[in-house]
C-alpha positions as CSV (number, residue, x, y, z in Angstrom):
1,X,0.0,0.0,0.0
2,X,2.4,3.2,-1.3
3,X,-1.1,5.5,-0.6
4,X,-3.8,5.6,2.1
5,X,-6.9,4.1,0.0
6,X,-9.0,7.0,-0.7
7,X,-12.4,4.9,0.9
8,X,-10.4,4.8,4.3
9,X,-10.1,8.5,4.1
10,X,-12.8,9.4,3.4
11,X,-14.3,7.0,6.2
12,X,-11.8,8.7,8.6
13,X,-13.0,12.0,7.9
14,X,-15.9,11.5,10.0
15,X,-14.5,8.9,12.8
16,X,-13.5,9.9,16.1
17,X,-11.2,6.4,17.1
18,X,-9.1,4.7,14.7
19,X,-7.1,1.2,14.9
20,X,-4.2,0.4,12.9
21,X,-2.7,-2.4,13.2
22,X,0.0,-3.8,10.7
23,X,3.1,-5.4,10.1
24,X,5.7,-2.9,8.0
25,X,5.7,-3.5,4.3
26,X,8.3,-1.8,1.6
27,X,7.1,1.5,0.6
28,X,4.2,1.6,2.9
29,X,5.5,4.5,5.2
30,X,3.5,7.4,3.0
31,X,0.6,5.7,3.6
32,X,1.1,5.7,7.2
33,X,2.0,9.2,6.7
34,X,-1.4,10.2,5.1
35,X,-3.0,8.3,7.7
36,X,-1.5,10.1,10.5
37,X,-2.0,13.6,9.0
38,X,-5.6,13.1,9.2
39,X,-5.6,11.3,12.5
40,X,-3.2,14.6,13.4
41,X,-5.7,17.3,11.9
42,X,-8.4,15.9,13.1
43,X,-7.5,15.2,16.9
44,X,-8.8,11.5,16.5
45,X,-7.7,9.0,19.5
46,X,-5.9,6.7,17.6
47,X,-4.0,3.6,18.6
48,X,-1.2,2.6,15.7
49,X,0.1,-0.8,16.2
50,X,2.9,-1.2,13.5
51,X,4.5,-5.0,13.4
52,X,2.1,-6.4,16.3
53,X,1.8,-9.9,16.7
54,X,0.1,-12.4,19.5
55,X,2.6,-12.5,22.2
56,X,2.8,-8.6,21.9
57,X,-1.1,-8.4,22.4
58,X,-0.9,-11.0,25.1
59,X,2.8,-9.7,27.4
60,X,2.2,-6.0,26.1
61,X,-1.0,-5.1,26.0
62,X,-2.1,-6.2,29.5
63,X,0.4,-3.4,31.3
64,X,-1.1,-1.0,33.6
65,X,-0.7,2.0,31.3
66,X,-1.2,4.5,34.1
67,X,1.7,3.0,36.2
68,X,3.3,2.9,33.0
69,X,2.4,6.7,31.9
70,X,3.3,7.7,36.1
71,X,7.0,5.6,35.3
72,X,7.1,7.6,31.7
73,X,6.3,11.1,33.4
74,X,9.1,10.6,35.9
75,X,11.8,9.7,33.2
76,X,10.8,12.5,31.4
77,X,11.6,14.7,34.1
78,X,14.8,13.4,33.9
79,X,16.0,13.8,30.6
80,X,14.3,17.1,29.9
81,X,16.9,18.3,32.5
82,X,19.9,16.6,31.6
83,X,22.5,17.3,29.0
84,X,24.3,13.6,28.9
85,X,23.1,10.5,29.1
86,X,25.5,7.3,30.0
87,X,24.4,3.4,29.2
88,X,26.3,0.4,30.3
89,X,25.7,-3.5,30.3
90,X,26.7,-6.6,31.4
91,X,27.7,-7.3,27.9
92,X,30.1,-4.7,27.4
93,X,28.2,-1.5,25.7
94,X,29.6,1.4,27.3
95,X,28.6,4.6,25.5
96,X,27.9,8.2,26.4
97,X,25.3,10.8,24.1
98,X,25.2,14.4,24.3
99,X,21.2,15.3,24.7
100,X,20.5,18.9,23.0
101,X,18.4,20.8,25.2
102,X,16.7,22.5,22.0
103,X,15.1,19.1,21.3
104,X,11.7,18.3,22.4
105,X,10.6,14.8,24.3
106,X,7.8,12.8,23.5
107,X,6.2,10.0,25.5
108,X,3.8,7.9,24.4
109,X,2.9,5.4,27.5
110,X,0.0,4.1,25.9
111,X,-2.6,6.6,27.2
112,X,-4.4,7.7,23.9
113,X,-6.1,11.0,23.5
114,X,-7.2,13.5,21.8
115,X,-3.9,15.4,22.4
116,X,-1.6,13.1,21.8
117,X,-2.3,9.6,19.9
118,X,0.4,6.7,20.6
119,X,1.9,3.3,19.7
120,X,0.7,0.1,21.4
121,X,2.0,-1.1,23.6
122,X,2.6,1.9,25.2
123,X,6.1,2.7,26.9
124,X,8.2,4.7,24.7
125,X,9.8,7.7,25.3
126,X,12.0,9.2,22.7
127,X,13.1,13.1,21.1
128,X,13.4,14.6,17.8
129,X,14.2,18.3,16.6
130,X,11.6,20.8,18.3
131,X,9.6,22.7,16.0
């Protein structure tokens, strides 16, 4: 699917909740684009579950998204503040990352809403260029 199908749309012009779930295909990603836009526009609560599979809906999806989304708030609090981050394991991966306080973080802990729509499971916090 390289475009949204113009009958799905149309039907999401006038829904309030949308679904998607899908595993990634080549040259799908405008279509997902166009989807989004209009999910985006129009403020939908929408749920976008890209390469899901049963023992994602059955380990994942039964978290308590609020103690998620309370665990996700106080990470956030963290790295909005800080201007390095360090990770180390067991394994041997030893890196540090300069964190640019000009970029914006996003959480999406699997509360949906009309603000803010989000990947399921939910959990995920991640940053990008501020716009």
């Amino acid at each position: 699917m390289t475009g949204l199908p113009h009958e799905i749309a149309e039907d999401m012009e006038t829904s309030d909740v949308s679904i998607f779930a899908v595993r990634v295909q080549t040259n799908e990603l405008k279509s997902r684009m166009e989807m989004t836009a209009i999910v985006n526009r129009r403020r939908m609560r929408h749920a976008h579950m890209v390469n899901i599979n049963r023992q994602i809906m059955l380990e994942g999806m039964r978290a308590d998204f609020n103690r998620v989304d309370t665990l996700s708030s106080k990470v956030m609090q963290i790295v909005s503040a800080a201007r390095e981050i360090t990770g180390k394991t067991a394994a041997g991966c030893d890196f540090t990352a300069a964190l640019n306080p000009e970029y914006r973080w996003i959480k999406t802990s699997g509360i949906i809403s009309r603000d803010k729509w989000g990947n399921l499971p939910g959990g995920e916090i991640f940053t990008s260029r501020a716009k």
